[in-house]
N, CA and C of each residue as an Amber inpcrd file, in Angstrom:
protein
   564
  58.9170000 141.2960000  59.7740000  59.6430000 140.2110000  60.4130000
  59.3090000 138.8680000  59.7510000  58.1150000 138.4110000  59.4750000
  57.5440000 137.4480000  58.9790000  58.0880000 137.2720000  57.4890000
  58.6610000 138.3670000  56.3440000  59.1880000 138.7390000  55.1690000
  60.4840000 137.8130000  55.4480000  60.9920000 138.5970000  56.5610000
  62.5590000 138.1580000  56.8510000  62.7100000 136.3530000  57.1800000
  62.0720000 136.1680000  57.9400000  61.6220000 134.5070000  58.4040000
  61.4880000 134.0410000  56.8240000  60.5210000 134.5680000  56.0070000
  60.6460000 133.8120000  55.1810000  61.7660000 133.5880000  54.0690000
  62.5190000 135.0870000  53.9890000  63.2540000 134.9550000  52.9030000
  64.4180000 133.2380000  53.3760000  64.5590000 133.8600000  55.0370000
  65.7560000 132.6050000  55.6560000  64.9580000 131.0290000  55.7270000
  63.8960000 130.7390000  55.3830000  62.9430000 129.8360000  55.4490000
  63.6530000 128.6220000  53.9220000  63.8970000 130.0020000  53.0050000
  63.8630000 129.6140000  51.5830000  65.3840000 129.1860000  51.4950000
  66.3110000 129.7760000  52.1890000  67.9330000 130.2990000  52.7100000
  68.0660000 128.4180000  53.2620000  67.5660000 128.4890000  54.3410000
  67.3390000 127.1790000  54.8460000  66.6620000 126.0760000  54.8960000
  66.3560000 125.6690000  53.7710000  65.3980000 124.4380000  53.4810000
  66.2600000 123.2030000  54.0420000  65.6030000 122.4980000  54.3600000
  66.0030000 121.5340000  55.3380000  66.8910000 120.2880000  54.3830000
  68.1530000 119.9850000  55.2460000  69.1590000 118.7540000  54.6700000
  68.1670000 117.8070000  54.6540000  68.9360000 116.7290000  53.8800000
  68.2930000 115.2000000  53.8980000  68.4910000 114.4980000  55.2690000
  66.8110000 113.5620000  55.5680000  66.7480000 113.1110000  56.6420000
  65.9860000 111.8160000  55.9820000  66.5380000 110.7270000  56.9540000
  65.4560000 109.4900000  56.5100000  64.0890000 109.9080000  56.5500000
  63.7340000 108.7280000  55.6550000  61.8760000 108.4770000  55.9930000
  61.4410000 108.0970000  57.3990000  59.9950000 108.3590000  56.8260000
  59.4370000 108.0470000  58.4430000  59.3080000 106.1250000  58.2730000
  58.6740000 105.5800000  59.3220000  59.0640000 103.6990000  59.4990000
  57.9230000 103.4270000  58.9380000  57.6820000 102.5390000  58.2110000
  56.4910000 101.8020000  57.4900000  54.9330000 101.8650000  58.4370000
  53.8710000 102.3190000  57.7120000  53.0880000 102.5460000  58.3810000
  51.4020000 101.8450000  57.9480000  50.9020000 101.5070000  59.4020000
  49.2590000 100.7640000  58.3630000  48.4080000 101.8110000  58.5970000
  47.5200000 101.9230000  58.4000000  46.3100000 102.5890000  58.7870000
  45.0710000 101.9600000  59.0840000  44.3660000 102.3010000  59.8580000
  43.4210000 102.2830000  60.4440000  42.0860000 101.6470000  59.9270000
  41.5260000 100.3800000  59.4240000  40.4300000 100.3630000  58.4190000
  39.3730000 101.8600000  58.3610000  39.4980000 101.8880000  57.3700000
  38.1090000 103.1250000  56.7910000  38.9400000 104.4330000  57.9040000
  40.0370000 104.5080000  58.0900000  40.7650000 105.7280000  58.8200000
  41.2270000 106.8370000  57.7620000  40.9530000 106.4160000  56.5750000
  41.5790000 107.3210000  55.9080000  40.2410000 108.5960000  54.8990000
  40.6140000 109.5820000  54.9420000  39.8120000 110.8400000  55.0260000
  40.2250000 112.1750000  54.1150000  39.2620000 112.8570000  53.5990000
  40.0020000 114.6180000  53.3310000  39.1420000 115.3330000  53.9940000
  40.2350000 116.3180000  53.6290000  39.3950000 117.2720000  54.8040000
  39.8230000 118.5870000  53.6860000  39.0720000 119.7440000  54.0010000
  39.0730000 120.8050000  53.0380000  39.0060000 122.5730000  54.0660000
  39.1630000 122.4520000  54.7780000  39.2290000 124.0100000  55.3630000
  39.5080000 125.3050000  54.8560000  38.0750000 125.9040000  54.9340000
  38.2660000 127.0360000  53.6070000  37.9860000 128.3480000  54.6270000
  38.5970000 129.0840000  55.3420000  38.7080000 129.6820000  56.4080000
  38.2540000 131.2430000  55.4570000  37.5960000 132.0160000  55.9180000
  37.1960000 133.5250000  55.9730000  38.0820000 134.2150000  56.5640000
  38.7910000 135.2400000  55.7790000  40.0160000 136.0180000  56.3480000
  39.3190000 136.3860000  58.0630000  40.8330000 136.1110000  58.9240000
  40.4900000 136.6350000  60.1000000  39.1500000 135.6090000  61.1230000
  38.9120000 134.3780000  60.5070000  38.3630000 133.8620000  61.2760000
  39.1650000 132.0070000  61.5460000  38.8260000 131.1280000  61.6930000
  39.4880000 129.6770000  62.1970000  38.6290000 128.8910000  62.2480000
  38.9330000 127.9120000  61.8430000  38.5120000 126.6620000  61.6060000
  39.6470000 125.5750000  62.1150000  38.7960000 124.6410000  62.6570000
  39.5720000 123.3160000  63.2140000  38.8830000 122.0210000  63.1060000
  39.6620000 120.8890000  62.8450000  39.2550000 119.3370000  62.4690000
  39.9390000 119.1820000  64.2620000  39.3930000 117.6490000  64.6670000
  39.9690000 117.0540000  65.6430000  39.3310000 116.3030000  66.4010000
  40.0240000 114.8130000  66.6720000  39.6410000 113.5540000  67.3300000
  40.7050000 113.8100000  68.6990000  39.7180000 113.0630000  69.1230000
  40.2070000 112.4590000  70.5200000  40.7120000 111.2980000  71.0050000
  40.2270000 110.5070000  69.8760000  40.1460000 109.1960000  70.2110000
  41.4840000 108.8100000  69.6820000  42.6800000 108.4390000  70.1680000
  43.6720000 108.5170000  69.4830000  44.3070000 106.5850000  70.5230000
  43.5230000 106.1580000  70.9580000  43.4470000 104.9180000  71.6310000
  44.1900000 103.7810000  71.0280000  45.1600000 103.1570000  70.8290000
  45.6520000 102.3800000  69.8090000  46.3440000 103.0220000  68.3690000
  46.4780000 104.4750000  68.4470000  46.9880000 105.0130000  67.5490000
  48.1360000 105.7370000  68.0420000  49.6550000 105.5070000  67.1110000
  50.5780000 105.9750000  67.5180000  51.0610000 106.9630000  66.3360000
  50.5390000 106.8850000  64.6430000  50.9660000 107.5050000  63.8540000
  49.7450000 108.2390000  63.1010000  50.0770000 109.6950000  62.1700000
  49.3860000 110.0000000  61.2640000  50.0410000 110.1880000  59.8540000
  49.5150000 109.6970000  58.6170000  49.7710000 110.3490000  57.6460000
  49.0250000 111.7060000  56.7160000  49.4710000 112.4280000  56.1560000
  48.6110000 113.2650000  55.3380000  49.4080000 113.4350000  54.1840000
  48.4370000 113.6670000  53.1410000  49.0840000 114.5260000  52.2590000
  48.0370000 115.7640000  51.4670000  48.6630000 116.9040000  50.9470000
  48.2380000 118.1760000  51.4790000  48.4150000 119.2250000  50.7580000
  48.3000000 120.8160000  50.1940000  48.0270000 121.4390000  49.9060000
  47.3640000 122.9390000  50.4690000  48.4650000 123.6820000  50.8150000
  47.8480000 125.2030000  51.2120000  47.1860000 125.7650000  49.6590000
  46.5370000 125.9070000  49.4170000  45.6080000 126.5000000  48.4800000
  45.6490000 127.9780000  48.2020000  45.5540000 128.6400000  49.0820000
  45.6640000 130.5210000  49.3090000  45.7150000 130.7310000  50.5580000
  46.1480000 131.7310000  50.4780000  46.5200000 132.7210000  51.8730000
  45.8150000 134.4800000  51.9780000  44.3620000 134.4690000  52.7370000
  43.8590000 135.4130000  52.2520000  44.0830000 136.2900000  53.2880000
  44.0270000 137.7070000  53.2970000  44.4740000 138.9060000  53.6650000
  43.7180000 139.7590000  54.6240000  43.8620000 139.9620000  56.0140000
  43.1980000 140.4400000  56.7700000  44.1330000 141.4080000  57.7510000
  43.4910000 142.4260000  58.3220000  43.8220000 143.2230000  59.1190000
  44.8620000 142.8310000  60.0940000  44.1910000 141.6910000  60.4430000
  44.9910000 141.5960000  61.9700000  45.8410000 139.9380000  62.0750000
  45.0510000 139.3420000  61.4790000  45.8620000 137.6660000  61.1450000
  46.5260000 137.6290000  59.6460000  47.5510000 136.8470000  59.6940000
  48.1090000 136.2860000  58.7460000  47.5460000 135.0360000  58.9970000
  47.8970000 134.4220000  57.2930000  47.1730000 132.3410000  57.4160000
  48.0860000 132.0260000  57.9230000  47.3110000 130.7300000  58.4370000
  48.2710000 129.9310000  59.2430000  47.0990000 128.6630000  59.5540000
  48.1830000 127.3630000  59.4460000  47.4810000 126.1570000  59.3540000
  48.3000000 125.0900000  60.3310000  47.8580000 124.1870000  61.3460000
  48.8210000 123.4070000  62.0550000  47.6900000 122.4540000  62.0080000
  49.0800000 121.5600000  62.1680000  48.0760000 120.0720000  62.5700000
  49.6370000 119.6800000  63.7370000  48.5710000 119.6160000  64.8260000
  48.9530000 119.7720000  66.3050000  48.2480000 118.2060000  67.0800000
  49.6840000 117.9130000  68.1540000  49.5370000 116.8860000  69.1300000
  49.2570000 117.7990000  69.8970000  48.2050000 116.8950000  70.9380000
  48.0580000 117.9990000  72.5470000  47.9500000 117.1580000  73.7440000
  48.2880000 117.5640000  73.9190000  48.4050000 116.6800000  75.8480000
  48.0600000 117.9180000  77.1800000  47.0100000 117.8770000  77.6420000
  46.7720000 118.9510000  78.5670000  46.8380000 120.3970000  78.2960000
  48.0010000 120.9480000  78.4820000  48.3200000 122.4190000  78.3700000
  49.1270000 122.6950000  77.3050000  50.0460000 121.0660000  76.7240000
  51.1740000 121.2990000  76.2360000  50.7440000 121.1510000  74.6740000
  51.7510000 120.9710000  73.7280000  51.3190000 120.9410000  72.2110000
  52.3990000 121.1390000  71.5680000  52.6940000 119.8380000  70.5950000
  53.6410000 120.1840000  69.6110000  52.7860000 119.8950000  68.4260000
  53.4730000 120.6790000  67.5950000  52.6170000 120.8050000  65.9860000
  53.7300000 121.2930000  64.8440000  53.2650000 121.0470000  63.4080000
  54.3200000 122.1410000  62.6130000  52.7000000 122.7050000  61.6580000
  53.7920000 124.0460000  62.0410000  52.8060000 125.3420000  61.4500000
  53.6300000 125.6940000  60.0920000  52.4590000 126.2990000  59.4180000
  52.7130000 126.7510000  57.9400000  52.2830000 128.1090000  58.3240000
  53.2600000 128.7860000  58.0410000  51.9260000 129.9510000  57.7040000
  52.9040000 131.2550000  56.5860000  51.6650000 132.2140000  56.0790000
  52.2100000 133.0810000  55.0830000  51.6940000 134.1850000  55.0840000
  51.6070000 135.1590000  54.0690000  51.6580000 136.0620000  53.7240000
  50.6810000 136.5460000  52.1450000  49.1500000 137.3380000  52.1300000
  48.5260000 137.6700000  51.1900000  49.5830000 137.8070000  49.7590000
  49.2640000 137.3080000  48.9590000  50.5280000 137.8180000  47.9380000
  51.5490000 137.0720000  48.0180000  52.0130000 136.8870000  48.5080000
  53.4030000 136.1100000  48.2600000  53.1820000 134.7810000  47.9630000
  54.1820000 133.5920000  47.5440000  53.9980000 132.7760000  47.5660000
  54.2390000 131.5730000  48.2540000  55.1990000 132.0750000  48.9370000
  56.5420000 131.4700000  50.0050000  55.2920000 131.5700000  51.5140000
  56.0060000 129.8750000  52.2330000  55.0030000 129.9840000  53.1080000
  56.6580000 129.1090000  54.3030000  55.9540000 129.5790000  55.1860000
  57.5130000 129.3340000  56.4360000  56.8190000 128.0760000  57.3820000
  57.5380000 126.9530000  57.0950000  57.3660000 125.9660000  57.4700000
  58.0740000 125.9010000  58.8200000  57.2470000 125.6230000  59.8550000
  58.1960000 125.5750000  61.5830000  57.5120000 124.2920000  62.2680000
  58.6130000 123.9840000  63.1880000  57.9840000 122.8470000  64.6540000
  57.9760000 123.8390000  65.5850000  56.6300000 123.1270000  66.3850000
  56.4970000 124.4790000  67.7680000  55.9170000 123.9520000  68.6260000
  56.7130000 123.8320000  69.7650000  56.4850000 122.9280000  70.8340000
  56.4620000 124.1000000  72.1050000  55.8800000 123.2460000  73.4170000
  55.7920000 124.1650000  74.4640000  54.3720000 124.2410000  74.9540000
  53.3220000 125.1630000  75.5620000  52.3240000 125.6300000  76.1430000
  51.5090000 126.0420000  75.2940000  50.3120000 125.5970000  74.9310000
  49.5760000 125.9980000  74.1720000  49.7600000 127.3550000  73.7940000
  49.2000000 128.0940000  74.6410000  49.1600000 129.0910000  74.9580000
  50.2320000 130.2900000  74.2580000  51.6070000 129.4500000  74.4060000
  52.4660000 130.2300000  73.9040000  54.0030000 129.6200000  72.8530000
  53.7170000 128.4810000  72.5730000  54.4920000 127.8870000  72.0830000
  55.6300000 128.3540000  71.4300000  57.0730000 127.4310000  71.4240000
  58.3250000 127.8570000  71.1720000  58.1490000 127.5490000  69.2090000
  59.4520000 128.2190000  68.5960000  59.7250000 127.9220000  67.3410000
  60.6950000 127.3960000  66.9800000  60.8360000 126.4930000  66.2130000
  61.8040000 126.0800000  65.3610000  63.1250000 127.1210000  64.6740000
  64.0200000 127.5010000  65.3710000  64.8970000 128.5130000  65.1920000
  65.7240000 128.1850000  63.6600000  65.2930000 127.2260000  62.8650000
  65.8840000 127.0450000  61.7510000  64.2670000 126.2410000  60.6930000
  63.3110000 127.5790000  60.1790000  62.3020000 126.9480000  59.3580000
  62.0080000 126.4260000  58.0700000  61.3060000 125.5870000  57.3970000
  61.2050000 125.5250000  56.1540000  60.6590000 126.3470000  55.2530000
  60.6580000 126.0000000  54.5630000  59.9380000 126.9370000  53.4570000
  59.0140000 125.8140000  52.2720000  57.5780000 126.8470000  51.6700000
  56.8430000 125.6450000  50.5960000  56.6650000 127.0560000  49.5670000
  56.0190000 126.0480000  48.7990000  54.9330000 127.2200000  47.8570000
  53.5960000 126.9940000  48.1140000  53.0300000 128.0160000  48.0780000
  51.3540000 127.6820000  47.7700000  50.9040000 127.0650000  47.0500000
  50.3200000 126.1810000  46.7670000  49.8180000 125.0800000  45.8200000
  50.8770000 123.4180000  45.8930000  51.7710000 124.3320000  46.5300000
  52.7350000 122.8200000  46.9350000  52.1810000 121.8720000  47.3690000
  52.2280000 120.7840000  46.6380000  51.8910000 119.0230000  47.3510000
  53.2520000 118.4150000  48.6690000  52.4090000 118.6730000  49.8040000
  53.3290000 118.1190000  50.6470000  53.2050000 116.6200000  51.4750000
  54.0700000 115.4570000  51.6130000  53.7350000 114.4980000  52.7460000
  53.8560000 115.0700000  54.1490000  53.1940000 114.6100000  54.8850000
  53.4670000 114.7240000  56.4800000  53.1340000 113.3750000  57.2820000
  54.1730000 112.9440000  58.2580000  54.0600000 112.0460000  58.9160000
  54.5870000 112.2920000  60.2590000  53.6420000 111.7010000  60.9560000
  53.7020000 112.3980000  62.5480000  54.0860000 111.2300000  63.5220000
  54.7660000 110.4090000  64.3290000  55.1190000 109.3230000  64.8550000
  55.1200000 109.5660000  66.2750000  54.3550000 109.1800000  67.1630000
  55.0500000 109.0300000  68.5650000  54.5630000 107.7360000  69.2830000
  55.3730000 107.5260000  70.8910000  55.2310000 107.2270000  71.6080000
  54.6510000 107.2580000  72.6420000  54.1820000 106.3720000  73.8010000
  53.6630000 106.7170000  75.1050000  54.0580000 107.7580000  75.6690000
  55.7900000 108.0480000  75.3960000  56.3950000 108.7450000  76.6720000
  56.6540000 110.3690000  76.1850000  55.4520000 110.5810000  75.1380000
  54.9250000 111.7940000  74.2320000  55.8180000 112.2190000  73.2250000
  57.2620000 111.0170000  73.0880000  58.3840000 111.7950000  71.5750000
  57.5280000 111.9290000  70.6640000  57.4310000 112.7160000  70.2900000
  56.7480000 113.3450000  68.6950000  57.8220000 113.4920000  67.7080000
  58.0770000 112.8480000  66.2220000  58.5200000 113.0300000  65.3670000
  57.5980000 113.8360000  64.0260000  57.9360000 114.7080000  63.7090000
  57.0770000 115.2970000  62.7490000  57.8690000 114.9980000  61.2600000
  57.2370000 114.9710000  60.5690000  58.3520000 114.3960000  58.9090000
  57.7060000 115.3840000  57.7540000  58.2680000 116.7050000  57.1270000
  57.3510000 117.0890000  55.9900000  58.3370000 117.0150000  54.8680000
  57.5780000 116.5050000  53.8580000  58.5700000 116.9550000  52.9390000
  57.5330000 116.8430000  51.0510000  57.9400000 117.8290000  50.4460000
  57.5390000 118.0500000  49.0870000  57.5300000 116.5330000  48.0540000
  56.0190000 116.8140000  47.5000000  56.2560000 115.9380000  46.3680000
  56.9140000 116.3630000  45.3100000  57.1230000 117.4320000  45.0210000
  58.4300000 118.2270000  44.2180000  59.4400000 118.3340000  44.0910000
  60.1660000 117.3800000  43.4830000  61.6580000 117.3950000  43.6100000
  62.6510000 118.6930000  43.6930000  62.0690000 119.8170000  43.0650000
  62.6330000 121.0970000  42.1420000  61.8670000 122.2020000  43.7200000
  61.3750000 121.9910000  44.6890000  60.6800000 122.6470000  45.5160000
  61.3550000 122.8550000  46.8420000  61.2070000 124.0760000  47.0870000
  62.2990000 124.5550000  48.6400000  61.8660000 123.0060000  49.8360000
  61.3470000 122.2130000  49.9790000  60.8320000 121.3490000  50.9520000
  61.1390000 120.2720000  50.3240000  62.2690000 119.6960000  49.0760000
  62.0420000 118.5930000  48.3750000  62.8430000 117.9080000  49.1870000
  63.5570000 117.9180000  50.3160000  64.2580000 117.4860000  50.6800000
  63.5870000 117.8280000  52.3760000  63.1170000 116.4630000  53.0800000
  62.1980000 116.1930000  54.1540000  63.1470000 117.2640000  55.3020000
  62.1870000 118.0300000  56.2230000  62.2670000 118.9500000  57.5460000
  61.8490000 117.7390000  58.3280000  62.8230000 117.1740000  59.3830000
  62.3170000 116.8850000  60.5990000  62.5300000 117.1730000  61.9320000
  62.0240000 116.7150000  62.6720000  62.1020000 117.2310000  64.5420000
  61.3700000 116.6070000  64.9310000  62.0100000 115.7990000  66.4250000
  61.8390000 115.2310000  67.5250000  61.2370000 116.0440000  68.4420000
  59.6870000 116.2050000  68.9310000  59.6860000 116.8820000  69.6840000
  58.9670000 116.6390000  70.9800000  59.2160000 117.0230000  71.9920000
  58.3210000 115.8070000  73.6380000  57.3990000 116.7220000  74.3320000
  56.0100000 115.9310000  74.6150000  54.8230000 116.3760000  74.3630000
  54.9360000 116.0320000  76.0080000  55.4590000 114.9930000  76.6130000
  55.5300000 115.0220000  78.1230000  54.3420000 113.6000000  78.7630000
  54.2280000 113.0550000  77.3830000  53.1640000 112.0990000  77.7950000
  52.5910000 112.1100000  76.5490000  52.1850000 110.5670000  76.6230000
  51.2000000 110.4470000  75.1320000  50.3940000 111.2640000  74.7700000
  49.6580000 112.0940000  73.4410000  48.7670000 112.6590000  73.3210000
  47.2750000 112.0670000  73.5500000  46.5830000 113.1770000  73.9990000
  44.9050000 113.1080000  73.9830000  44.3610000 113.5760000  72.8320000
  44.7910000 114.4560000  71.9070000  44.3230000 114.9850000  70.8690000
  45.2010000 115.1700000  69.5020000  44.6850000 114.9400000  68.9860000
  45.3170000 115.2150000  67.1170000  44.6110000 116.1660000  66.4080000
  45.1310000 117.2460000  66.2670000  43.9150000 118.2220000  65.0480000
  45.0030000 119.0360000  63.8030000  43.7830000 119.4680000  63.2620000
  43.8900000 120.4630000  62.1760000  43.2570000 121.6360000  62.1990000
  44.0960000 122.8660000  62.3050000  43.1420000 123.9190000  62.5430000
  43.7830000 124.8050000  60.8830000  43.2770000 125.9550000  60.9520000
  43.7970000 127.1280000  59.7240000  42.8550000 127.8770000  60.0810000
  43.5430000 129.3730000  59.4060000  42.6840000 130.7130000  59.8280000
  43.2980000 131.5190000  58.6420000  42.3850000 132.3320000  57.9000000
  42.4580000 133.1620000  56.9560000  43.0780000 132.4090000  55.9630000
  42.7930000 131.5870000  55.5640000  43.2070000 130.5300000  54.1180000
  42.7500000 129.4360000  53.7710000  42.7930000 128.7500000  52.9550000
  42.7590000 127.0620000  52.4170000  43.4910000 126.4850000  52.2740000
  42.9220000 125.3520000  53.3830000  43.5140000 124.1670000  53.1370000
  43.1930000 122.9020000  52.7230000  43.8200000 122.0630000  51.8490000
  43.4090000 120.8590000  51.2320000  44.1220000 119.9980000  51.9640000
  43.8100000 118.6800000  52.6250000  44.3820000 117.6840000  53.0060000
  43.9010000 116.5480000  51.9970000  44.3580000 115.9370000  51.1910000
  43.5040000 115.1160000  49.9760000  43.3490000 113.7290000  50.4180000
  44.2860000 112.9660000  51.5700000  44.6240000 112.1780000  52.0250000
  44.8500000 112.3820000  53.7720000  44.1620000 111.6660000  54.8920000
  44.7480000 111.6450000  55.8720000  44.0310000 110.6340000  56.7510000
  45.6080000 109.7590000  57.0110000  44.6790000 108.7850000  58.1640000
  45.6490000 108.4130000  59.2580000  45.1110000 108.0810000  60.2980000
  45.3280000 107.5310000  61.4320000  45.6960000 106.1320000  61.2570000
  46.7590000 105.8060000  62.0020000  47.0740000 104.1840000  62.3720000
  48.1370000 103.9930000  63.4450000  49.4330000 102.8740000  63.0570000
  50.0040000 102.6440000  63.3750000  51.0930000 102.5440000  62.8460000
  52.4190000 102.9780000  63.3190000  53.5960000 102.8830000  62.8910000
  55.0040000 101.8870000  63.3890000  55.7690000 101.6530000  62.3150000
  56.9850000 100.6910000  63.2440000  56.5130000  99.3870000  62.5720000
């Protein structure tokens, strides 16, 4: 199933959408982060303190996707508010190279998908910019530094968290991830 998602991932790379709105950052907010996950186990980054902060930038790099019994990789960098959580997930497949880019909003626990996903490559350089409000709209923005790349052309979605977020993270499981760039600020 995950084969099929991806071949339509690649089928459907996302139309052109504006940029995200001019953004500052945070003095000394800006950071990498490197998550080098052991097949079948998880790793997660994440602040709380999100107090005066309405935007994030990153820019980024899935590295490999390593191969385990029971998990496939998979990497999100997720808003959370209580129970709820919107995020966009990457995730793939040992071997292949194609990785299925989605928004997934809903209940932690069990979150909905993006019924139309992107698609990257592994080693792909991607931007991401994340925008919201008090009243929890989440805008997510990804798009390839690769002109010639299934994502060269920005995936976005509006998605409502139900209230400002309490948390911002980065998690991944059974792969690497490079974030080379990422900071917190303000947007607009």
């Amino acid at each position: 199933m995950l084969q099929a998602a991806m071949m339509m991932a690649v089928a459907l790379a996302g139309a052109e959408v504006g940029a995200p709105p001019p953004f500052h950052a945070l003095p000394h907010g800006s950071q990498m982060l490197y998550l080098d996950t052991t097949p079948g186990h998880y790793s997660m980054w994440q602040t709380h303190d999100l107090d005066g902060v309405n935007a994030v930038r990153a820019h980024f790099r899935v590295r490999l996707i390593g191969q385990d019994k029971k998990w496939i990789g998979a990497f999100n960098f997720s808003l959370e508010r209580d129970d709820r959580l919107v995020r966009v997930s990457i995730t793939g497949i040992a071997g292949k190279p194609v990785l299925v880019v989605q928004m997934q909003d809903g209940k932690a626990s069990a979150p909905k998908e993006d019924p139309q996903p992107g698609a990257m490559w592994i080693d792909e350089e991607a931007d991401l910019a994340i925008d919201w409000d008090q009243s929890g709209h989440a805008t997510f923005w990804i798009k390839s530094t690769d002109p010639n790349a299934p994502l060269a052309q920005a995936l976005a979605m509006t998605l409502d968290l139900g209230g400002a977020p309490t948390t911002f993270s980065i998690s991944g499981s059974t792969g690497e991830l490079e974030v080379m760039s990422l900071a917190l600020g303000h947007s607009g």
